[in-house]
C-alpha positions in Angstrom: 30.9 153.6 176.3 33.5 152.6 178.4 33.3 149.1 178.0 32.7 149.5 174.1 34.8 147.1 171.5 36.9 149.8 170.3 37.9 150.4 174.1 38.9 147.3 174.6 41.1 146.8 171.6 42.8 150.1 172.6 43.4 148.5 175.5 44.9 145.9 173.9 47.1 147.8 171.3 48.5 149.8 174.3 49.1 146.9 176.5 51.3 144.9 173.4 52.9 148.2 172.9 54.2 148.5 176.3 55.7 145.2 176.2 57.0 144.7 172.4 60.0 144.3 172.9 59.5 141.9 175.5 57.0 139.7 173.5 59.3 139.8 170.5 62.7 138.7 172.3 60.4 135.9 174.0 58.0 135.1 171.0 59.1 136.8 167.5 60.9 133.7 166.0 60.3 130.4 164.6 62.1 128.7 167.1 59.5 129.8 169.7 57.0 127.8 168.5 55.4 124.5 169.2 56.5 121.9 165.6 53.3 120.6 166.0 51.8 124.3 165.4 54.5 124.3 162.5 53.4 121.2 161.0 49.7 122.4 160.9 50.1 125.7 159.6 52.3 124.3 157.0 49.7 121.7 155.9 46.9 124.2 156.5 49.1 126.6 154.0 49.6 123.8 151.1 45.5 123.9 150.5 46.1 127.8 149.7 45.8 129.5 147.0 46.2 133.4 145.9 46.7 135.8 148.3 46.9 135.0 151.9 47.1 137.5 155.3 48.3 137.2 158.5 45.5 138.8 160.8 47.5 140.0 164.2 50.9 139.3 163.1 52.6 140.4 165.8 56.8 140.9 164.6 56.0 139.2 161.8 57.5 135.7 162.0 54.2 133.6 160.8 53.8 136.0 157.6 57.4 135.4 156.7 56.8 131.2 157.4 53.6 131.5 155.2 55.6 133.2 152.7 58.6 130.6 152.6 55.7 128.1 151.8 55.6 130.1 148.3 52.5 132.2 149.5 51.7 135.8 148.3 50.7 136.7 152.2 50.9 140.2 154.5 50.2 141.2 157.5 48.4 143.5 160.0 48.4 143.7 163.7 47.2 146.5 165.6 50.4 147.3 167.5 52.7 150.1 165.5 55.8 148.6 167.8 55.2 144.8 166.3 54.1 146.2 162.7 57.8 148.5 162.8 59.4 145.5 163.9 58.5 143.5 160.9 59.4 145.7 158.2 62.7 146.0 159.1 63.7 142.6 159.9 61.6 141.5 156.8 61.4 144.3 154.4 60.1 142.3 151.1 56.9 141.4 153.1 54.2 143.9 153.2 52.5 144.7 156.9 50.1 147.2 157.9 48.9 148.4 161.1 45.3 147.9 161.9 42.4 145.7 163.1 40.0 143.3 161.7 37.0 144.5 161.8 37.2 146.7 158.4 40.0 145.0 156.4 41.2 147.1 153.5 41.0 144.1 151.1 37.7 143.0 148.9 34.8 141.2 148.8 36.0 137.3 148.1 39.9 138.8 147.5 41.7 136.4 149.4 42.4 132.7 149.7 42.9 132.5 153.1 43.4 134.1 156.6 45.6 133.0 159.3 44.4 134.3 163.0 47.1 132.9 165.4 46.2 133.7 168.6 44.7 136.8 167.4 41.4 136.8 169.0 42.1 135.5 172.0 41.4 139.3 173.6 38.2 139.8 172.1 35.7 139.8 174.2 32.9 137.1 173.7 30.5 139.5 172.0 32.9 140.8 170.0 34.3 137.9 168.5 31.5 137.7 165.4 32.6 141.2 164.2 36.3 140.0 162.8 35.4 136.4 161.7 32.5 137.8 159.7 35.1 140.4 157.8 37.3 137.1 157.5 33.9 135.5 155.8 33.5 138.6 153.8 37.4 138.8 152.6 37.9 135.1 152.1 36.5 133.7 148.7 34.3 130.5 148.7 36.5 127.0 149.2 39.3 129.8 150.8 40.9 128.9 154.5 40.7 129.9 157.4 42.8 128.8 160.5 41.7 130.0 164.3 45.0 129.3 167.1 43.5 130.0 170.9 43.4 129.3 174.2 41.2 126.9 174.8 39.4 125.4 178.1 35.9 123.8 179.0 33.9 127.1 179.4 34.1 130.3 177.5 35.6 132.0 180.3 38.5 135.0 180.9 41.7 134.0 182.2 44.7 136.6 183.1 46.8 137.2 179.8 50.4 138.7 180.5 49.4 141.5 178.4 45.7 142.0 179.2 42.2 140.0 180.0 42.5 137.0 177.3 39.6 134.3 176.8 39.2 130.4 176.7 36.7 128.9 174.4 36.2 124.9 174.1 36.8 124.0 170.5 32.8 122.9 170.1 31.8 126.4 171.1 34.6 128.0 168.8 33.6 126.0 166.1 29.6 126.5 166.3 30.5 130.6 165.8 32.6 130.0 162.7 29.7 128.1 160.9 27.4 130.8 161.9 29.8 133.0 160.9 29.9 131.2 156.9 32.5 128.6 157.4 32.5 125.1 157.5 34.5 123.2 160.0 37.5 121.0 158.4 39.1 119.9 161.4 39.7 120.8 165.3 43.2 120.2 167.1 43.9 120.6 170.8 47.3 120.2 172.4 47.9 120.0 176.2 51.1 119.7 177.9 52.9 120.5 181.3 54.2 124.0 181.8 51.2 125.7 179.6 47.4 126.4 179.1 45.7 124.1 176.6 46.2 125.4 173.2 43.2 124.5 170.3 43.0 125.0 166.6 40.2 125.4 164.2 40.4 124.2 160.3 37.6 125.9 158.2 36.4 126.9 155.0 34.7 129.5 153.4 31.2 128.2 152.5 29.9 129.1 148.8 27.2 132.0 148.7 24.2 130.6 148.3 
């Protein structure tokens, strides 16, 4: 199908691909990001334990921050470019290239999953298929952290690299406790110059 999930995260992977050099001169480094972002991940990371991954890690820059917090973490994005990029300019670190809908990792393996801005291209219907793998890969009491754009409808807005999606943090947040998490906390941050950024806190609920 044209419009099928696995079209659209080619279209995706292509699009980063194209401009990955680009994205990493203007994003790839620490000193890109927000400190408020910086002091939630690193509190976010301090509740961690055992092994940790970076879903869309982009040139790597998050996995090597989660692994200065003392983390055993990794990485996988779906762009080769961005995956390339991070082995070389951090070659003790481990990164794969891939998506997140079949992680090669097992049931209740991990203690937590970072997803910066990683699902902000996922269509609306498609968005249950990766958190529930992130439910499935994270053990009960583990972490999960969600970074997005976020706005007061579920709605598309145009992304520099493709089609990317707003949710409101209440919505966000009702699909991670479907999905077999409970809700810690929910951040917003709004400025001048840029879209409204949220964040979403969570743990993996117990099997019961």
């Amino acid at each position: 199908m044209e419009n099928s999930s696995a079209t659209r995260r080619d279209v995706v992977r292509k699009s980063y691909s194209a401009r990955s050099q680009e994205y990493a001169d203007l994003f790839g480094s620490m000193d890109s990001t927000h400190v408020s972002d910086r002091d939630l991940v690193t509190s976010w990371a301090a509740t961690l334990t055992g092994p940790v991954l970076d879903a869309g890690c982009g040139p790597g820059q998050w996995t090597d921050f989660l692994a200065q917090s003392g983390l055993d973490v990794c990485g996988i994005d779906l762009v080769p470019e961005f995956v390339e990029r991070a082995r070389t300019r951090y070659p003790d670190l481990s990164f794969e290239v891939g998506g997140f809908e079949a992680l090669d990792a097992k049931t209740n393996s991990l203690g937590g999953v970072l997803s910066w801005y990683s699902l902000i291209h996922h269509h609306p219907q498609d968005i249950e298929a990766p958190l529930a793998e992130f439910a499935r890969v994270i053990r009960p009491g583990g972490g999960l952290l969600v970074g997005f754009f976020e706005g007061a409808a579920v709605e598309p807005f145009d992304h520099a690299a493709t089609t990317g999606y707003r949710w409101p943090v209440t919505e966000l947040a009702e699909v991670l406790v479907t999905a077999g998490f409970d809700v810690i906390e929910t951040h917003t941050r709004t400025g001048s110059g840029y879209r409204p950024h949220g964040a979403i806190t969570a743990s993996r609920r117990g099997v019961e």
